[in-house]
C-alpha positions as CSV (number, residue, x, y, z in Angstrom):
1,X,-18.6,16.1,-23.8
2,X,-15.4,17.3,-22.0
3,X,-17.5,17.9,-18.7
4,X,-19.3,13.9,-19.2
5,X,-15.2,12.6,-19.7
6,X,-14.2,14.4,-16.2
7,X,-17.4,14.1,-14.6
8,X,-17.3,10.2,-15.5
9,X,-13.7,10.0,-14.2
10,X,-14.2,11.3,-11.1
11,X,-16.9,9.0,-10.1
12,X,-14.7,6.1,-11.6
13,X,-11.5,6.9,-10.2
14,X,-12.6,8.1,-6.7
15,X,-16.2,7.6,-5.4
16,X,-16.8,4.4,-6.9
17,X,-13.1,3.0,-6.6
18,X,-13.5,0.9,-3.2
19,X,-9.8,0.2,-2.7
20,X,-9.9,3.7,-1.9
21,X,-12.2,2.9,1.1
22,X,-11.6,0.0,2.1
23,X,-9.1,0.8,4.7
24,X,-11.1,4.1,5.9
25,X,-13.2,4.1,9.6
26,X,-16.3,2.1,8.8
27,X,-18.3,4.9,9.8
28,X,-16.8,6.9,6.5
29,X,-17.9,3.5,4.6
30,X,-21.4,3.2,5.8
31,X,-21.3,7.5,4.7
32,X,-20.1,7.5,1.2
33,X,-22.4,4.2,0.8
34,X,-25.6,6.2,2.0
35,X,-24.1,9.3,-0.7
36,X,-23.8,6.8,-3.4
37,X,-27.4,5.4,-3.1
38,X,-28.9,8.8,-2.6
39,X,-27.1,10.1,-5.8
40,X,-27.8,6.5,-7.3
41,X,-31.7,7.8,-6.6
42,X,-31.4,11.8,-7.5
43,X,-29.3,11.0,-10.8
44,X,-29.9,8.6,-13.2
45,X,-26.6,9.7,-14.8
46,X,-24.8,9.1,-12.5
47,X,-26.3,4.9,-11.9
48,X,-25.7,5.2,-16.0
49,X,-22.7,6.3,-15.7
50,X,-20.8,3.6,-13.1
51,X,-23.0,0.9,-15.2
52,X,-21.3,2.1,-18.3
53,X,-17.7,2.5,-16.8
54,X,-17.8,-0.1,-14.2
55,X,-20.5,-2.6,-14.8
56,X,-22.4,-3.9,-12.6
57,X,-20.0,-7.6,-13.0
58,X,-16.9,-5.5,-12.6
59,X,-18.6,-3.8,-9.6
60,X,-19.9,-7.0,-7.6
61,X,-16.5,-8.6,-8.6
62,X,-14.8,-5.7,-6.8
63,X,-16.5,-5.6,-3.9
64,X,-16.8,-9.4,-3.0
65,X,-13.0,-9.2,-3.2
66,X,-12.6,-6.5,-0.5
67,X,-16.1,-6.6,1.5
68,X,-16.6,-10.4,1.4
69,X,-13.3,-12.0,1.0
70,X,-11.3,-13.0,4.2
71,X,-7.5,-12.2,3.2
72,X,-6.2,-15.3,2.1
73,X,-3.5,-17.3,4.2
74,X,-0.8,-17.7,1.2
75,X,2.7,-19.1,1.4
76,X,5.1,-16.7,1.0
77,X,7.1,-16.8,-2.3
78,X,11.1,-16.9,-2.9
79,X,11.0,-12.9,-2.7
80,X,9.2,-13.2,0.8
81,X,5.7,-11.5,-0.8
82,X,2.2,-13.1,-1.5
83,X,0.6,-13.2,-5.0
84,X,-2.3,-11.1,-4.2
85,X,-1.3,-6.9,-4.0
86,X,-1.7,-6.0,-0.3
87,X,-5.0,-4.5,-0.7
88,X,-6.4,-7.9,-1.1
89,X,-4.8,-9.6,1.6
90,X,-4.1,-6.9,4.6
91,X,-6.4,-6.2,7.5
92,X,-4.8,-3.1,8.6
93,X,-2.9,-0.8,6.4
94,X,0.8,0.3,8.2
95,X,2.8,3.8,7.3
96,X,5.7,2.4,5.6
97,X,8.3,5.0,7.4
98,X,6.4,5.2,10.9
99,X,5.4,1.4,11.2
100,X,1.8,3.4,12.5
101,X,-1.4,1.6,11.6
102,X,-3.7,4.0,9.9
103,X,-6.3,2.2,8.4
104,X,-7.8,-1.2,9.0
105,X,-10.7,-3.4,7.2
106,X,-14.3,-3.0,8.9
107,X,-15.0,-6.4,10.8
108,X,-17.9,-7.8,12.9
109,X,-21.2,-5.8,12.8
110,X,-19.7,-2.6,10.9
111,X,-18.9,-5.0,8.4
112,X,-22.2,-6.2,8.1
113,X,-23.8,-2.8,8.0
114,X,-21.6,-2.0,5.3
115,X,-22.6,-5.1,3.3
116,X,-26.2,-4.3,4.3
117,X,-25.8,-0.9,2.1
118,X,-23.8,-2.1,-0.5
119,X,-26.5,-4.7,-1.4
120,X,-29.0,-1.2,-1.2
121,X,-26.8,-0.1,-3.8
122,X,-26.3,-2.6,-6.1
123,X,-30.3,-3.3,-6.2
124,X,-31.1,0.5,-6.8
125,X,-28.1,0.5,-9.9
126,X,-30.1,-2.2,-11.1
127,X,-33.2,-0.8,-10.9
128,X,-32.8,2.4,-12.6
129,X,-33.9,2.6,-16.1
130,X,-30.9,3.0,-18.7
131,X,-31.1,6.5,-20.6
């Protein structure tokens, strides 16, 4: 039970938990895409498993707001910030001490490919039988 709790967590909290990757070299999102719909294929479990925790609702909801959404052009408030946290609205990610970019959203035809294989995913989640 304890190992299902951790095991469950982990794939939640870090493989599954886009925001994570959103910002990583496209070629590192096309990767863990390929590993998820491998595993997705070898392990049931594991396609039970971000089902159960994630759904697949939560999941398409999650990734049409960072693979499919354009960051939205909103005025700024009284504070000088937008409504949306930055994930949702940034195209690059900056180093808040060096000013350095050091991530930034796939665009063009990585973008695509990376839609390509999340759409491989979601249709292999929902084709696995439920234990």
């Amino acid at each position: 039970r304890q190992y299902s709790v951790l095991h469950s967590s982990i794939v939640m909290e870090l493989i599954v938990n886009f925001k994570i990757w959103v910002y990583s070299p496209s070629e590192v999102q096309s990767e863990l895409m390929d590993r998820i719909y491998e595993t997705v294929l070898k392990s049931p479990k594991f396609a039970v498993c971000v089902r159960r925790e994630k759904t697949i609702q939560g999941l398409l909801e999650s990734l049409h707001m960072l693979f499919w959404r354009s960051p939205p052009s909103l005025k700024m408030d009284n504070n000088g910030s937008q409504g949306l946290p930055p994930v949702f609205r940034d195209m690059q990610r900056v180093h808040p001490v060096t000013k350095e970019v050091v991530g930034a959203r796939a665009t063009g035809e990585d973008l695509n490919k990376i839609r390509s294989k999340i759409y491989t995913v979601v249709v292999a989640l929902l084709e696995i039988d439920r234990e």
